[in-house]
Structure formats: structure tokens, C-alpha cells
C-alpha positions as CSV (number, residue, x, y, z in Angstrom):
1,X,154.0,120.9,175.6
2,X,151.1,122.4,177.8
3,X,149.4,124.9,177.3
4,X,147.7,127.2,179.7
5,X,143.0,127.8,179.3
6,X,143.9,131.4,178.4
7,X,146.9,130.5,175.8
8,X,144.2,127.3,174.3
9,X,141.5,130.5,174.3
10,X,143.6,133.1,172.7
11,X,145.2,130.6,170.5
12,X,141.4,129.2,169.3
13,X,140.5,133.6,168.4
14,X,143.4,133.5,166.9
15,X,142.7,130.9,164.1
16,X,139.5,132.5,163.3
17,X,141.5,135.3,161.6
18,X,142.4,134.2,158.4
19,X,142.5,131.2,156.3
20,X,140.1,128.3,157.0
21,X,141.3,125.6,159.1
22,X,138.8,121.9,159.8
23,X,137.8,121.6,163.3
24,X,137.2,117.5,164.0
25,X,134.6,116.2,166.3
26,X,135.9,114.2,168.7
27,X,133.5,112.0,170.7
28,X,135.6,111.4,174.0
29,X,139.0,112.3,175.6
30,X,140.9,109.7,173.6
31,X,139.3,110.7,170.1
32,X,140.2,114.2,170.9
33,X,143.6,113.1,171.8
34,X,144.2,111.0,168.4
35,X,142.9,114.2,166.6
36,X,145.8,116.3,169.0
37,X,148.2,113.3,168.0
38,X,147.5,113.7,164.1
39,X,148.0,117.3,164.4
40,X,144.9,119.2,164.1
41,X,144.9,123.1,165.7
42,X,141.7,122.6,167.5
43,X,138.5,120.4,167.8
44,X,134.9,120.6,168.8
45,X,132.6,118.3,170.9
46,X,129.9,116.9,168.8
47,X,126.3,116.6,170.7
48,X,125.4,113.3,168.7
49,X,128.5,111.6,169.4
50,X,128.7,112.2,172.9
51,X,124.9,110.7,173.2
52,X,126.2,107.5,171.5
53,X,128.9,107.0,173.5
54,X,126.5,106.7,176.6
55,X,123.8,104.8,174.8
56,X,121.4,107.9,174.0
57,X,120.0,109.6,171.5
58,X,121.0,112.6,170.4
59,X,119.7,115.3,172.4
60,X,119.3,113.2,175.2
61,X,121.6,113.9,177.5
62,X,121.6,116.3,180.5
63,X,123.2,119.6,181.0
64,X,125.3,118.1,183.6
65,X,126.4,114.8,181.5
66,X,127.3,117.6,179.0
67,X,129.2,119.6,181.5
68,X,130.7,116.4,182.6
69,X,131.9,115.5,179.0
70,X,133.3,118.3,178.9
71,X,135.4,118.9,181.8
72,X,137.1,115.5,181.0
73,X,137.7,116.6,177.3
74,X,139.1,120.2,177.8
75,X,142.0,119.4,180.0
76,X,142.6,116.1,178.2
77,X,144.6,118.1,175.3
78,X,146.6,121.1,174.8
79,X,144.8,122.4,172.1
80,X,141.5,124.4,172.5
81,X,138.1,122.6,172.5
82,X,135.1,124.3,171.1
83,X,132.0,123.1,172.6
84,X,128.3,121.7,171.3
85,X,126.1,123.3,174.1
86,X,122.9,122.2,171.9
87,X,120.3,124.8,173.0
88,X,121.7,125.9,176.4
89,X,119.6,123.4,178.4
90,X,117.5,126.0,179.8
91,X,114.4,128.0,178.1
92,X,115.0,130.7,180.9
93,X,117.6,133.6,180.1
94,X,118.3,133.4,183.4
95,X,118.8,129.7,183.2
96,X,120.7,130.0,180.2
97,X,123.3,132.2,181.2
98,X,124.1,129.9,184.1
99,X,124.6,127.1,182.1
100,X,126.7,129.1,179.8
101,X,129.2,130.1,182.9
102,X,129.1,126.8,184.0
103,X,130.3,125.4,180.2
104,X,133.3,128.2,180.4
105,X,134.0,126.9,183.8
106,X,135.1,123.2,182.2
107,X,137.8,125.4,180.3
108,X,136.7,125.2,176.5
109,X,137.4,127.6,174.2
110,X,134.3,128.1,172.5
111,X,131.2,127.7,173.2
112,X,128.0,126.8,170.4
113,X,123.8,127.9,171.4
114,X,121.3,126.5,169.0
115,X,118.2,128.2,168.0
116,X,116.1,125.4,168.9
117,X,113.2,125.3,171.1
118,X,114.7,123.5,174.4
119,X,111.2,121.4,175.2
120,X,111.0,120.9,171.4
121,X,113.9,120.3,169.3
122,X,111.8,119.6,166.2
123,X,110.8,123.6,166.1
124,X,113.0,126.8,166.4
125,X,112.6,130.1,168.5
126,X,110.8,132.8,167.2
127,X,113.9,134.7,165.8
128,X,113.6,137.4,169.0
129,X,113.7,134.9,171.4
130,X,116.8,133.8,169.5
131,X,118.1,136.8,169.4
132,X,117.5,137.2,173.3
133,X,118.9,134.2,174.1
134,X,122.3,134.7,172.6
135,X,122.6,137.9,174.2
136,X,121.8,136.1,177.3
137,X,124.8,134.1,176.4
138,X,126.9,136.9,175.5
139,X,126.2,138.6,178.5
140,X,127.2,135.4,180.6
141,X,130.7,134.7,179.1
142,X,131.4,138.6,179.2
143,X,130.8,138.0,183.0
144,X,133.1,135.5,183.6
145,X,135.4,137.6,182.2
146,X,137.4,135.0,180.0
147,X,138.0,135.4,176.1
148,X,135.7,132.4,175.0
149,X,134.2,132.4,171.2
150,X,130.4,132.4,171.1
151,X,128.7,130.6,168.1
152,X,125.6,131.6,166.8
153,X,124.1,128.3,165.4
154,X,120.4,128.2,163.4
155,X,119.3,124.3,163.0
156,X,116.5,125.8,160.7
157,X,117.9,124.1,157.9
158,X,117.8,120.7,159.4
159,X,114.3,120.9,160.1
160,X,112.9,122.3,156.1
161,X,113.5,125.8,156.4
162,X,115.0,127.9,153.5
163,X,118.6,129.4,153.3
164,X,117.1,133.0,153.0
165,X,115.6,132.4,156.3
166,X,118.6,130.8,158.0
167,X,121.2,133.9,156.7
168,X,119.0,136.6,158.1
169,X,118.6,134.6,161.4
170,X,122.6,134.6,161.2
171,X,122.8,138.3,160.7
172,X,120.5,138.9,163.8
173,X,122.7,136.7,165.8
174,X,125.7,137.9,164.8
175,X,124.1,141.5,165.7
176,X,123.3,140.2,169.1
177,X,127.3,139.4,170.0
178,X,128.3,135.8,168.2
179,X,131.8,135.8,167.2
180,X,130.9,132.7,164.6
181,X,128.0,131.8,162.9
182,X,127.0,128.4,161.5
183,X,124.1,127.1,160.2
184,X,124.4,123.2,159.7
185,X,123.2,122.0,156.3
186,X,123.8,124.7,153.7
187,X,125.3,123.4,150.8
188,X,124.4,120.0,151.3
189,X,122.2,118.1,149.7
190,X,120.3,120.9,148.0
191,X,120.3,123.0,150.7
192,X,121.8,125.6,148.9
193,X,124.9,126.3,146.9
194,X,128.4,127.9,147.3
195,X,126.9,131.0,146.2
196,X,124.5,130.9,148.6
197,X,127.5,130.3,151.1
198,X,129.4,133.4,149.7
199,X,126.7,135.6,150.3
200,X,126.0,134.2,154.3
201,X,129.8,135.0,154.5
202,X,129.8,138.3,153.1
203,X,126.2,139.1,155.0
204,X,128.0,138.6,158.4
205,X,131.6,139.9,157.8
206,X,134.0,140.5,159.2
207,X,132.8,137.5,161.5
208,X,133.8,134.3,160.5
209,X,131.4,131.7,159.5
210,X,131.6,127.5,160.2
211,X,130.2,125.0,157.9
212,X,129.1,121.6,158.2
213,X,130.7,119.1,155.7
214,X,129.8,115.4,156.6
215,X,131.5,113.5,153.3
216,X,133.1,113.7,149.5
217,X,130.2,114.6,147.7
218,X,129.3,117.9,149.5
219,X,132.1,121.3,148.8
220,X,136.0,120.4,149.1
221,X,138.2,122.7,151.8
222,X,139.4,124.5,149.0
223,X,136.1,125.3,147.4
224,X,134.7,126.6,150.7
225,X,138.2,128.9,151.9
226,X,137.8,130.5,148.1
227,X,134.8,131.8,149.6
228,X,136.0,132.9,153.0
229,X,134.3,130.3,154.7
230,X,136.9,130.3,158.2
231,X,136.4,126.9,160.0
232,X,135.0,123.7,158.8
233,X,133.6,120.7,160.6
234,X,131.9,117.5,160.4
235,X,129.4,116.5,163.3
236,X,128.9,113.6,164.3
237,X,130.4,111.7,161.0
238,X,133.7,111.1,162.8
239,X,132.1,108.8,165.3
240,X,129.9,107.4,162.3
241,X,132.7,105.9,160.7
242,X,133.8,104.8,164.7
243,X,130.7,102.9,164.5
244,X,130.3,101.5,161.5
245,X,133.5,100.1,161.7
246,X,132.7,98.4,164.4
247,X,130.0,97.6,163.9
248,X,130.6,95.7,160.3
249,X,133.7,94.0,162.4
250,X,131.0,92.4,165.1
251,X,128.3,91.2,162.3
252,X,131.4,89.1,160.9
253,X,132.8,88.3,164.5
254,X,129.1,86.8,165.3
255,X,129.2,84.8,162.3
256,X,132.9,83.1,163.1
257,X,134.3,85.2,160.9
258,X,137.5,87.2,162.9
259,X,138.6,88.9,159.4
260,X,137.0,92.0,160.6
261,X,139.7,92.7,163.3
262,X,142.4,92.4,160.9
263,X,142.4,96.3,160.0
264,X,142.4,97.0,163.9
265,X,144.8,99.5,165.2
266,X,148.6,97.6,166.9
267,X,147.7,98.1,170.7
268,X,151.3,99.2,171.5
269,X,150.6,102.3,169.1
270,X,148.0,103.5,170.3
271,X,149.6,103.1,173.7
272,X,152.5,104.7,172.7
273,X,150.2,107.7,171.0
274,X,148.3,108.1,174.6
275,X,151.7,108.0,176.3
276,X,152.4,111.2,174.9
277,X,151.0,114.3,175.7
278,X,152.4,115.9,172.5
């Protein structure tokens, strides 16, 4: 069945009210259309894996390879995309909030800004240029005058900041109109606790809060929805696994050894999958 940009839009709001659903990160059109085939609700474009698939690093690619990525993946699948935008690809507001209405303009459903300095990912705004920015971004998506989510997203925990820092950065973004705020990292790998989760939920509610979970030994769904954590997803680990499949097949294929391919996917399936619009 097909659905309509508004009905993907008000559908993708919709899931944000209650329980806590896992948003996969497809990497291209025909990821995002297995994760549509194996019935997830919604999915979100993953900077890092986008970059790979063209051969770059992350953060490497342009605004208008992004745009491009995404104009392909939107209307690929009938259920709503929410996008990695990485830090707008502008340091100007004004810059910013034309890139923000040309990323609405592809037809996502959501739509991410980083707190990172754009001509230096290793550092983050001061948080009132942060703050200024996602208004900038607010402002923009008000203007086009479609209902797409805005994500508030810190990166300071990525980078050795502390998880006092990145839940007050959260609050002032969610003060400054984000519908969803995330802040990769907490909870992982000493970057926090559940606790520490609780309390950025509660800190920010009624607006509902993603987090990052990138294998089995960081929190389980369950853990995380006890909380009222509302949307979980998992980067670029998707297209990790894409590639380290592969690539463990082609050390054994450049040896002689075909055994790798044996676990390979029957072609008429997945033609038979990509067939169907479902």
C-alpha cells in the first residue's frame, strides 16, 4: 500500500506518543526496503553509512550527496524516514535554514541537527549557538509549513564530555523547539547509566527522547521503554555487520576458499522481496 508524505509524516508523530518502538539505519534504498519488508514502522538514514557506501568517511560527504541520498530513500518506502542531517552543512543560520527546507523538500519525516561545529566536527558549539541554530531549524521547517519532527542531537558525549553536560544541553534544545532529543552515547560503555537515562527523560518531558544502542552488551528494549525512553536506534552498526560480512566472505574468496558465500541470501528472494512494494 502507498502511503501519501503527509500520512508517512503524521504517521512517524504519531509513534513518538507512547511506547518505544527501534528505528533501523538503513544505508541505501534497498536496506531501507528490507527493513520495510521485515516490518519495521519507520527507519532513519545513518550519516556513517551513507559515507561508506560512496567510499568516504564519515562526515565527508556534501550537503547535496546528503540531499541526494535522501530523495532516493524517502520515496523508496511507504513508511516514514527520519533523516541524519549531521550538523546542517552550514555554520550560517541563514545557511542552515536553507538546508533544513531543502532536507523537508526530499519528503522525510524527520529531520536530526547536531551540535557540532560544522568546520570542526571534533568540537561542539558553544551551547547558545546551539541553541540558535535549532531555532534556525525550527523556524525553517515551521516555514515550509509541513509537520516534520525536529531532533535535537548533542555529540558531546562522543567527543569526552560528561552526561550532566549533555542533559542540560538537551533541555536547552528541547527549549528552543526539538520535538526529540538524543544524545548518542549515554549508557554505553560508561557513559552513564539507566538512571542517568531516566533522569534525561524526565528532564525533557513530555518530549520524547532517542537512544543509541549499537549491540548486546549495552540496555535491552525492555530496560530502556521501563524508563520512557520512546525510540531506539543503532547508527551505523547495521551497515557494520553489512560489511563485515562481506568483508570476512572476500578474505576467504581471495584465498580459494568460496565457503564464505555459502550463507548468502537466494537471489530469487530477494528479488521477490524488491518486487513488492509491501
Amino acid at each position: 500500500m502507498s502511503h501519501t508524505t503527509a500520512e508517512k509524516r503524521a504517521r512517524f508523530r504519531a509513534l513518538h506518543d507512547e511506547g518505544c518502538f527501534i528505528l533501523p539505519n538503513p544505508w541505501d534504498a534497498g536496506s531501507a526496503r528490507m527493513m520495510q519488508h521485515l516490518g519495521f514502522e519507520a527507519v532513519a538514514s545513518t550519516s556513517s553509512g551513507h559515507a561508506w557506501t560512496r567510499g568516504l568517511a564519515d562526515y565527508a560527504v556534501t550537503r547535496d550527496q546528503v540531499l541526494e541520498h535522501l530523495a532516493v530513500l524517502a520515496p523508496a518506502i511507504d513508511i516514514p524516514v527520519n533523516a541524519d542531517f549531521e550538523t546542517g552543512f552550514s555554520a550560517s543560520l541563514e545557511g542552515l535554514a536553507e538546508n533544513v527546507a531543502l532536507a523537508v523538500a526530499t519528503g522525510i519525516a524527520g529531520l536530526s541537527i547536531e551540535d557540532r561545529d560544522v568546520d570542526a566536527v571534533d568540537r561542539l558549539y558553544p551551547v547558545e549557538i546551539a541553541v540558535e541554530r535549532m531555532r534556525a531549524a525550527r523556524a525553517a521547517i515551521d516555514a515550509t509549513g509541513e509537520d516534520v519532527m525536529l531532533v535535537g542531537r548533542t555529540e558531546g558525549l562522543l567527543i569526552g564530555g560528561s552526561v550532566a553536560e549533555a542533559i542540560d544541553r538537551l533541555i536547552a534544545l528541547a527549549d528552543a523547539g526539538a520535538d526529540c532529543l538524543y544524545a548518542p552515547g549515554i549508557g554505553m560503555r560508561g557513559r552513564g547509566t539507566l538512571d542517568d537515562i531516566a533522569t534525561l527523560v524526565s528532564a525533557v518531558a513530555p518530549k520524547p527522547v532517542n537512544i543509541l544502542v549499537v549491540g548486546s552488551r549495552g540496555l535491552g528494549r525492555d530496560e530502556l521503554a521501563d524508563v520512557g525512553v520512546r525510540r531506539i536506534s543503532i547508527g551505523g552498526a547495521l551497515s557494520r555487520v553489512a560489511w563485515g560480512a562481506a568483508v570476512a566472505a572476500a578474505e576467504r574468496l581471495r584465498s580459494g576458499d568460496f565457503g564464505g558465500l555459502d550463507d548468502a541470501l537466494p537471489g530469487h528472494d530477494l528479488d521477490e522481496i524488491f518486487a513488492d512494494r509491501g
